[in-house]
N, C-alpha and C positions, 0 to 999 in steps of 0.2 A: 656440703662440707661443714662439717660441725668443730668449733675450737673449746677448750676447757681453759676457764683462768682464774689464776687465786688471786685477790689483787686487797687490798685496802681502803675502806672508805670511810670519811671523817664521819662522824656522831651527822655532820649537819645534813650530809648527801644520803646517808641512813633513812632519817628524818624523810627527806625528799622523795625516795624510791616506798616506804613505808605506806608516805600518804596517799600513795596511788594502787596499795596493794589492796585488790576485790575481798571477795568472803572466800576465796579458795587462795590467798597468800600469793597471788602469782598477778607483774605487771607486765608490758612490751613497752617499749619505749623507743622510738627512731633519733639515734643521734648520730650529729651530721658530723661527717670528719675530714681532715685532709691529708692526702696522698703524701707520702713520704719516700723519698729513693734517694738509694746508699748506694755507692757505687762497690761497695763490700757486701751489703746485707743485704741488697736487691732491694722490692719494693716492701711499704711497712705503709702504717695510718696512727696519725696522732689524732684523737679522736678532741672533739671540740662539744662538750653537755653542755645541758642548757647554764643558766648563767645561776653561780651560787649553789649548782650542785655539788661540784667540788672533788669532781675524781676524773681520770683518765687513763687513757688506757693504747696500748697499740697492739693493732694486727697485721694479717698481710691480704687487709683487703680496705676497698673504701667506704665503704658504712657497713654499719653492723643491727642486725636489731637484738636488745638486750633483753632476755628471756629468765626475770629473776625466778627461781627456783623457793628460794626462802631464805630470809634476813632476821640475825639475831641482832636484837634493838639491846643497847647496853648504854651505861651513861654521858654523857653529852660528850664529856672530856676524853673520852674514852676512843680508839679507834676498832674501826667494824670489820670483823673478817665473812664475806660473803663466797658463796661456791656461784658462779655465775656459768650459765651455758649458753652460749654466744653461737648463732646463726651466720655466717657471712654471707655477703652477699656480696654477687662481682660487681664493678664496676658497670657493666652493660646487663643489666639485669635479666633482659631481654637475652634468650638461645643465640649465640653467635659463634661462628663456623673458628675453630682452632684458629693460632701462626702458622705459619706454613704453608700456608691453602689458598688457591685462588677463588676460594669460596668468600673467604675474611676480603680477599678485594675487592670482592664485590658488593659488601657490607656496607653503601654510603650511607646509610643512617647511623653509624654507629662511630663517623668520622666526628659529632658535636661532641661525645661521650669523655668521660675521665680515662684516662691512660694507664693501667696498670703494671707499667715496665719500663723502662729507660732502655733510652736512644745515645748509641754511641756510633763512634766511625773511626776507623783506621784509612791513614793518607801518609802520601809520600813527603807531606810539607819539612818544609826547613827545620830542622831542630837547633840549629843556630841561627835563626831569626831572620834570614837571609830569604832570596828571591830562589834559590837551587830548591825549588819541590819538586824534584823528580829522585829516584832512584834512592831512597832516603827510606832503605826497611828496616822492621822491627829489627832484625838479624840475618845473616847468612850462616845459612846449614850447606855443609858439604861440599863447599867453593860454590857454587853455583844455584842454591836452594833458596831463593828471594824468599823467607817470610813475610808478606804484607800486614798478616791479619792472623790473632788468636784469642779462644774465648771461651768461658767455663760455661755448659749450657745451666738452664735452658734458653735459648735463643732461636734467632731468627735473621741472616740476609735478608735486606730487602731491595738495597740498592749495589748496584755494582757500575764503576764509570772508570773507563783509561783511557790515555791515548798515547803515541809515541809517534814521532817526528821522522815516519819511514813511511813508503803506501802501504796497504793491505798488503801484508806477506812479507814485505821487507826485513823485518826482525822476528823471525818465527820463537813464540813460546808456547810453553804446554800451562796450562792453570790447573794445579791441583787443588781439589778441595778436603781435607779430610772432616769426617762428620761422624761422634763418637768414636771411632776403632782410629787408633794414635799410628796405627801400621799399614794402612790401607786407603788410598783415596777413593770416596764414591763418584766423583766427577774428576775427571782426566782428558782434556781438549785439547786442543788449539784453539789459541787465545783470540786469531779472529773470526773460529770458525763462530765457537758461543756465543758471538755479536753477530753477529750473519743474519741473524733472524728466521734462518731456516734449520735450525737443529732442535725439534720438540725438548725438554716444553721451551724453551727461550727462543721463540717465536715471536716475531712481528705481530702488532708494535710494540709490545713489552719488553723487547731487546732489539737493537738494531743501531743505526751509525748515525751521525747528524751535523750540521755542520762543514767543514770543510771537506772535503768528500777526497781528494787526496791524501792528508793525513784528518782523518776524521776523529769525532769523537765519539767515543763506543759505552754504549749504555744496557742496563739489564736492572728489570722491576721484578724476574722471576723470583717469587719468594725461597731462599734455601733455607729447610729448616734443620733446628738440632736440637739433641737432648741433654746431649752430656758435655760436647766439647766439640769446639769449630778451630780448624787452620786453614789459610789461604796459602797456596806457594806457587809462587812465578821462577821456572827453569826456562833457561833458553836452550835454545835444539841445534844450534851452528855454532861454530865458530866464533870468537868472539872478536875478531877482525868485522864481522857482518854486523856487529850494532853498532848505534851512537855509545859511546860514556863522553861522562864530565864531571868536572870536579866540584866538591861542595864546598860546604860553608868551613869543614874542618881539613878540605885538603885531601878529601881521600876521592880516586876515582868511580863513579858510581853510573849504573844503567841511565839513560836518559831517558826513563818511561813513566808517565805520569798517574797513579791510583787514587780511586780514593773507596772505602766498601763500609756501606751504613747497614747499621743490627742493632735490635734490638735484643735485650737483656728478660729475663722476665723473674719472677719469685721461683724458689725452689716449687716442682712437683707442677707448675703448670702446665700443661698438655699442650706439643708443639708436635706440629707433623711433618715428622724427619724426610728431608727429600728422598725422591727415589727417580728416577728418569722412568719408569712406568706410571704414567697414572690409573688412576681409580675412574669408574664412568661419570661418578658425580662431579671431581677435578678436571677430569676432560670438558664435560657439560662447561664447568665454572669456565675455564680457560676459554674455551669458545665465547663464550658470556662476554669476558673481557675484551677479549678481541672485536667482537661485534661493537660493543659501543667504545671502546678507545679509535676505531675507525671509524664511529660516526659522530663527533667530539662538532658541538652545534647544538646540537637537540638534545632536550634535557633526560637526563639519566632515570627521570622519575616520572618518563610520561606514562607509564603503562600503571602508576598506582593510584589505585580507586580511593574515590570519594574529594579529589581531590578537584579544588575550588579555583576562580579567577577573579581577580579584583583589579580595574582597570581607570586611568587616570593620565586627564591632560591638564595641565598648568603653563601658563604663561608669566615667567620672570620678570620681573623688571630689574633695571640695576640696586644693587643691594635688596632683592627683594627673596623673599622666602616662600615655597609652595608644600601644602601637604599632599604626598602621594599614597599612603596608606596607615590607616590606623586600624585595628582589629585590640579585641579583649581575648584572654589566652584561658585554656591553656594552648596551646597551636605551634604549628611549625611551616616555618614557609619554607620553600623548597625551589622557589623559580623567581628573579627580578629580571626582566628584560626592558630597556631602556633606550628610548628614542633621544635622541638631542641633535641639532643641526651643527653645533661648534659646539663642543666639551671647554673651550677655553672658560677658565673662573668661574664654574657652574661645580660643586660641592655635593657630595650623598651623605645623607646624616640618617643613621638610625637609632633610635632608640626602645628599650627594653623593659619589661616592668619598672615604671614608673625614675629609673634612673635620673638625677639632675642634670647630667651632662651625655652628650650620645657616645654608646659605644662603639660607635663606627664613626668617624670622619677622616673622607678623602676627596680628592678633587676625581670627578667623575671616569676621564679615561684611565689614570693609572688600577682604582678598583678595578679594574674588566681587563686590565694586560695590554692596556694602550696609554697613547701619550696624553700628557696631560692639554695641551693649547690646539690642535686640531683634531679632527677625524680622519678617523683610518681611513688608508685606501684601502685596504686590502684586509681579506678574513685574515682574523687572528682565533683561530680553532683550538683551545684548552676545552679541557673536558670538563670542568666547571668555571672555567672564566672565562671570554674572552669575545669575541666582537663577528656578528655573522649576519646575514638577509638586513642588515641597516641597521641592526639594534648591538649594543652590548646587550650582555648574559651572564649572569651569575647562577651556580645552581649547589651551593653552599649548604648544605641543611641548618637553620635558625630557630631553633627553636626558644620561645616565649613563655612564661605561667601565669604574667597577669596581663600584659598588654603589651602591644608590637605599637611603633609610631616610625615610618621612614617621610623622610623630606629632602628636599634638594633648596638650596641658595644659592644666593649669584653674589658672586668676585665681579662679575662682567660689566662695563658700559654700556652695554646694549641690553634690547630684549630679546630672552631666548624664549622657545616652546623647546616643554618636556613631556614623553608620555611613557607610562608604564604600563606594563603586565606585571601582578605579583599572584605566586602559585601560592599556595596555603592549602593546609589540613589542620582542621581541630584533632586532638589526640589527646593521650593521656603520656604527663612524662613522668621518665624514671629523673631520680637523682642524679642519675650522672652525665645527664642532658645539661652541657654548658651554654654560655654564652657567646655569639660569636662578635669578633670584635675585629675591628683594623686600624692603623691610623698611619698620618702621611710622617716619613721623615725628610726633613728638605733642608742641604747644605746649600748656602750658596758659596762658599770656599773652605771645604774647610782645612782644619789647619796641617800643616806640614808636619810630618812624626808622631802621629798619633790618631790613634781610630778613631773614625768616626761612630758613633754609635745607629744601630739600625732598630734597637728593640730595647729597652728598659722595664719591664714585668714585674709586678708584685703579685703575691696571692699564687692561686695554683690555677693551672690549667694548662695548655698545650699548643705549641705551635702547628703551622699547618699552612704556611705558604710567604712566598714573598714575589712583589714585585720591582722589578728598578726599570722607574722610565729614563733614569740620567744614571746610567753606571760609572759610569768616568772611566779610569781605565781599566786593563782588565789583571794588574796583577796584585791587587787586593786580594787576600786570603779570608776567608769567615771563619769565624768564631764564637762558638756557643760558649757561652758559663752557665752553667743550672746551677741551680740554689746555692749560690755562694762559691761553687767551687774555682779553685785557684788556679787550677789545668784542665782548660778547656776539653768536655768531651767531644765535641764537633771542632776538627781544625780542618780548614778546606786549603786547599792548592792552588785557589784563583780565580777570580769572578766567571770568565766563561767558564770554568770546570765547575761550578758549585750548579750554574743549568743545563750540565752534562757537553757542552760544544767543546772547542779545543782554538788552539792557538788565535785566539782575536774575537771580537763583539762583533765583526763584520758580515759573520759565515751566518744564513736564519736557517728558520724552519720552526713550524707550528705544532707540536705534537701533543699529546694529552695531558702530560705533568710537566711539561719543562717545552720555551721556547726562547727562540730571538727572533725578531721584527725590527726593520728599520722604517721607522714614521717621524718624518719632519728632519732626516737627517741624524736622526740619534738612533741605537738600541735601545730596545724596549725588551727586556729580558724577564720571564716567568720562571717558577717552578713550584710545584706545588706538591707535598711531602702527605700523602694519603693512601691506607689509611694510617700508616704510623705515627705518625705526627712527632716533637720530639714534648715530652711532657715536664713539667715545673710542679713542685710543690710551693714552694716557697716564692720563687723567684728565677728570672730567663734573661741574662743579659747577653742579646747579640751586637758584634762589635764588624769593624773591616776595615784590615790593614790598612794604610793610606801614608804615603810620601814620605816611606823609611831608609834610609839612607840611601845615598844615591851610585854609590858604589857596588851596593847589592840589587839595585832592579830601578826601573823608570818609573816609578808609580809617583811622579811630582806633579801628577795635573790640580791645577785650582781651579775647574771648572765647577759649575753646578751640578751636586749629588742629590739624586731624592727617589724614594719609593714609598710603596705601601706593604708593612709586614698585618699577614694576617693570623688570627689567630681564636683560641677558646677560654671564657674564662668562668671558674667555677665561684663567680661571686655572692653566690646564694647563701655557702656555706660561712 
C-alpha cells in the first residue's frame, strides 16, 4: 500500500533529511510512531522523528518508512515544501491471516504485536447507574425487535455472552445478525441453539455454556465478520406471559436477559472476512486447529516450533531473599515458563526487559498463573496460556526481548522455599511492533464505599490482554474501560461473573481456555483472557470496577479484600 503526502517542513528538518541524502538525492529513514484511535476516524499514527528534526506527520498505519523522493533546500527561515512517498507498513509486518478467520486465532505470535483497531462492546448495563443490567437495549424496533448491537464496518465479533434466569428453552428467542445487507439477516437461530456447541461453525469449545448449568452462562469466540455494517437483534418467539421482565432504573418494564457482544472496529478498507456458515477448507483446517488445542489447554501451544531451546533453574529462598531464574541477551522470545514452588504464599515473579530500572512484571506467584495467592492448588486449573497442571504453574504468553531478558522470584515469606523453572526461548529477529509484556498486582484491602476501585492505570500505548482476580469480592461490580482519555467508557460490562462469561454468582467453576472460575482456599479465583484481540491504548487505558453504589440499587457493600493481576503489552521502545 503506497500513501502520497504534501506536508511542511522547517529549514532545520530540511537540513536534517538533506544531510543523509547519497549521490542519487534519495534517503530511508525508519521513524518510530504511535498508534492513534478515534472513535470517529478509526485508527490514525502520530508519527514520533528523531529529536530536533522537527516535523510530523499522521497515517493509518504504525510506522512508516520515509522514502524522500527529492528536497528543494531554500533559506533557513523559510519553510520547505517536499513531495514525499511513504511506504506503510502494518503493524504485524510479518503475513497474518484477515479478522474474521479462525486462521487470525490461531496467530499466537502476533498476540505481543501493536493493535491496529479498537475494541468496543455493546451490554445491557444500567444507563441510569443502577444494578438493573439486564434488558437495557440500544432501541426497540417494531414492539418486539431488541437492538443490542450496531456498527459501521469494517469490523469484527469476536465475543458474544448472555444469560437469562429461565433453564435452556424456558424463554425461547431468535438472534438475528445482520451483516452488510440492512434487509436481510445472515444468521437467524435460536439463541440457545448457537450456544449449544453443536451448530458448525460455533462449535465446542469456542461456544458453549458454563457455570451454572440450570440457568447457565452462554459464551461464543466464533469470529463474525463485516464490511460494511453489523446489527445484533434479540425477538422473542412466545408470548410474553412466558419471560421474566423488570423494571429499571427509569421505571420502564424491560426483558430480564443479560448481554454483552465485544467487536472490533478497524481503518477504512482493511480486509475483514465477512462470515458465512460455509466454510473454506483452510477455515475448516483452522477451526479444527482451534479446537484441538483449546481442548488440550496444559501443554504449550508452541510445542511443535522448531529450534526452540530450554533453560532450567532451581533456587532456594530464604526469607527476604532474592533468586535468579533466567537471564538471556536478545534479541529473543520466550514462549514457555513453567514453575515449581511447594507454598506460593509471599514468593513474588519479577521480570525484567532490556535493561529496564524497575521490572515490568511484578506479581505474587499464584495469581500470575490463575491461582491463589497464599496456597497451592488443589486442583488443575487449565487456561490455554495460564494456569496450573502436572504440579507446575504455566505461562505461555509470547515475550519477547531485544536486548536482554532477566526473570527472578523473591520472598515475602518466613520460611525457606525451593523454586524451579523451565523457561522456553527462541532467538529471532523482531519486528516493531513486537511489544512488551507486562503485569502487575492490584490489592485492596477495603476499599472505599461509592467509588471504583481501580484495576489498571496505563500510560504510553500498547494493549490489554487479560486479567486475573484472586479476591473478586462480590459479583455485581461492572467493568470499565476508558481508552485514551475518553469520558464514556468503550467496554461497560454487567458484572464481575459476566465480564468471565459465568452467570448469576462467583460460586458456579469451570476451567476453560480464555475465561474460568476456581474455588482455592475458599475464595474464586476468576480468569479471562481477551486473545487474539486484545483491547488497544494509544495514549492511555484506565480500567476501573463498580464498588459499594448505592445500596438501594444492588448489594455490592463488601469491604473485603480485592486484588488481581491485569496483564498486558506495552510499546515502550517507541
Amino acid at each position: 500500500m503506497k500513501i502520497r503526502f504534501r506536508f511542511e517542513l522547517t529549514a532545520a528538518a530540511c537540513l536534517y533529511l538533506y544531510e543523509r541524502l547519497d549521490e542519487r538525492k534519495s534517503v530511508e529513514i525508519v521513524v518510530p510512531a504511535k498508534l492513534v484511535l478515534d472513535s470517529n476516524r478509526g485508527a490514525g499514527i502520530q508519527f514520533c522523528p528523531p529529536r530536533g528534526a522537527g516535523f510530523r506527520l499522521k497515517a493509518g498505519m504504525t510506522t512508516c518508512r520515509w522514502l524522500i523522493k527529492s528536497v528543494n533546500f531554500a533559506a533557513q527561515t523559510s519553510l520547505i515544501v517536499a513531495l514525499l512517498s511513504i511506504v506503510a507498513i502494518a503493524a504485524a509486518p510479518n503475513p497474518t491471516a484477515p479478522p474474521g478467520t479462525f486462521a487470525e486465532m490461531l496467530d499466537f505470535r502476533s498476540v505481543c504485536r501493536l493493535k491496529p483497531w479498537r475494541t468496543l462492546q455493546a451490554s445491557g448495563y444500567d444507563r441510569g447507574g443502577g444494578y438493573y443490567d439486564s434488558g437495557n437495549f440500544l432501541r426497540i424496533e417494531a414492539n418486539s425487535h431488541f437492538v443490542l448491537m450496531e456498527a459501521d464496518g469494517p469490523g469484527c465479533i469476536d465475543r458474544m455472552w448472555f444469560t437469562y434466569k429461565s433453564q435452556i428453552g424456558g424463554e425461547p428467542y431468535d438472534l438475528l445478525v445482520f451483516l452488510d445487507d440492512k434487509s436481510r439477516p445472515v444468521i437467524q437461530i435460536d439463541l440457545d441453539e448457537i450456544f449449544s456447541g453443536r451448530r458448525p461453525p460455533f462449535v465446542a469449545p469456542l461456544a458453549g455454556l458454563c457455570g451454572n448449568m440450570k440457568y447457565p452462562g452462554r459464551y461464543s469466540y466464533v469470529p463474525i465478520g463485516f464490511t460494511q455494517y453489523c446489527k445484533v437483534v434479540l425477538t422473542p418467539r412466545a408470548a410474553k406471559e412466558q419471560y421474566q421482565y423488570r423494571t429499571n432504573s427509569f421505571g420502564k418494564e424491560i426483558p430480564h436477559i443479560y448481554y454483552q457482544i465485544t467487536y472490533r472496529k478497524f481503518a477504512p478498507g482493511t480486509p475483514v472476512k465477512r462470515f458465512a456458515w460455509k466454510l473454506s477448507e483452510t477455515e475448516s483446517n483452522a477451526l479444527a486447529g482451534l479446537q484441538s488445542l483449546w481442548s488440550d489447554c496444559g501443554a504449550s501451544p508452541w510445542r511443535r516450533l522448531e529450534q526452540l531451546k530450554e533453560s532450567t533453574a532451581k533456587v532456594k529462598l530464604k526469607p527476604g531473599g532474592r533468586g535468579e531464574l533466567f537471564e538471556l541477551n536478545g534479541p529473543a522470545v520466550i514462549y514457555g515458563i513453567r514453575l515449581a514452588v511447594d507454598n506460593p504464599e509471599g514468593i513474588w515473579l519479577e521480570m525484567t526487559w532490556d535493561g529496564s530500572k524497575t521490572p515490568q512484571v511484578s506479581t505474587p506467584v499464584g495469581p500470575f498463573f490463575a491461582c491463589a495467592d497464599s496456597i497451592a492448588p488443589q486442583q488443575d486449573v487449565k487456561g490455554l496460556l495460564a494456569g496450573f497442571s502436572e504440579g507446575a504453574y504455566y505461562c505461555y504468553f509470547p515475550m519477547p526481548f531485544r536486548r536482554e531478558a532477566r526473570i527472578a522470584v523473591r520472598s515475602e515469606a518466613g520460611r525457606n522455599v525451593s523454586v524451579e523453572a523451565a523457561i522456553s526461548y527462541k532467538a529471532e529477529k523482531l519486528s516493531r511492533s513486537d511489544c512488551l509484556f507486562s503485569a502487575h498486582r492490584y490489592d485492596y484491602g477495603s476499599p472505599a464505599l461509592g467509588k471504583n476501585y481501580c484495576v489498571a492505570d496505563l500510560k504510553g500505548s500498547g494493549h490489554f490482554v487479560g486479567l486475573v482476580m484472586d479476591r473478586p469480592g462480590h459479583m455485581e461490580g461492572d467493568d470499565l474501560f476508558f481508552v485514551d482519555g475518553e469520558e464514556q467508557a468503550s467496554i461497560h460490562g454487567t458484572g464481575t461473573e459476566d465480564y468471565f462469561n459465568f452467570a448469576w454468582g462467583l460460586s458456579h467453576t469451570g476451567t476453560l481456555a480464555l475465561h474460568g472460575i476456581t474455588i482455592q482456599g475458599n475464595s474464586p479465583v476468576c480468569y479471562r483472557m481477551d486473545v487474539p484481540w486484545a483491547v488497544p491504548f494509544a495514549d492511555s487505558l484506565l480500567i476501573t470496577w463498580e464498588h459499594g453504589h448505592s445500596s438501594d440499587k444492588g448489594a455490592n457493600l463488601d469491604r473485603k479484600r480485592y486484588s488481581g493481576v491485569a496483564f498486558y503489552y506495552r510499546a515502550e521502545y517507541n
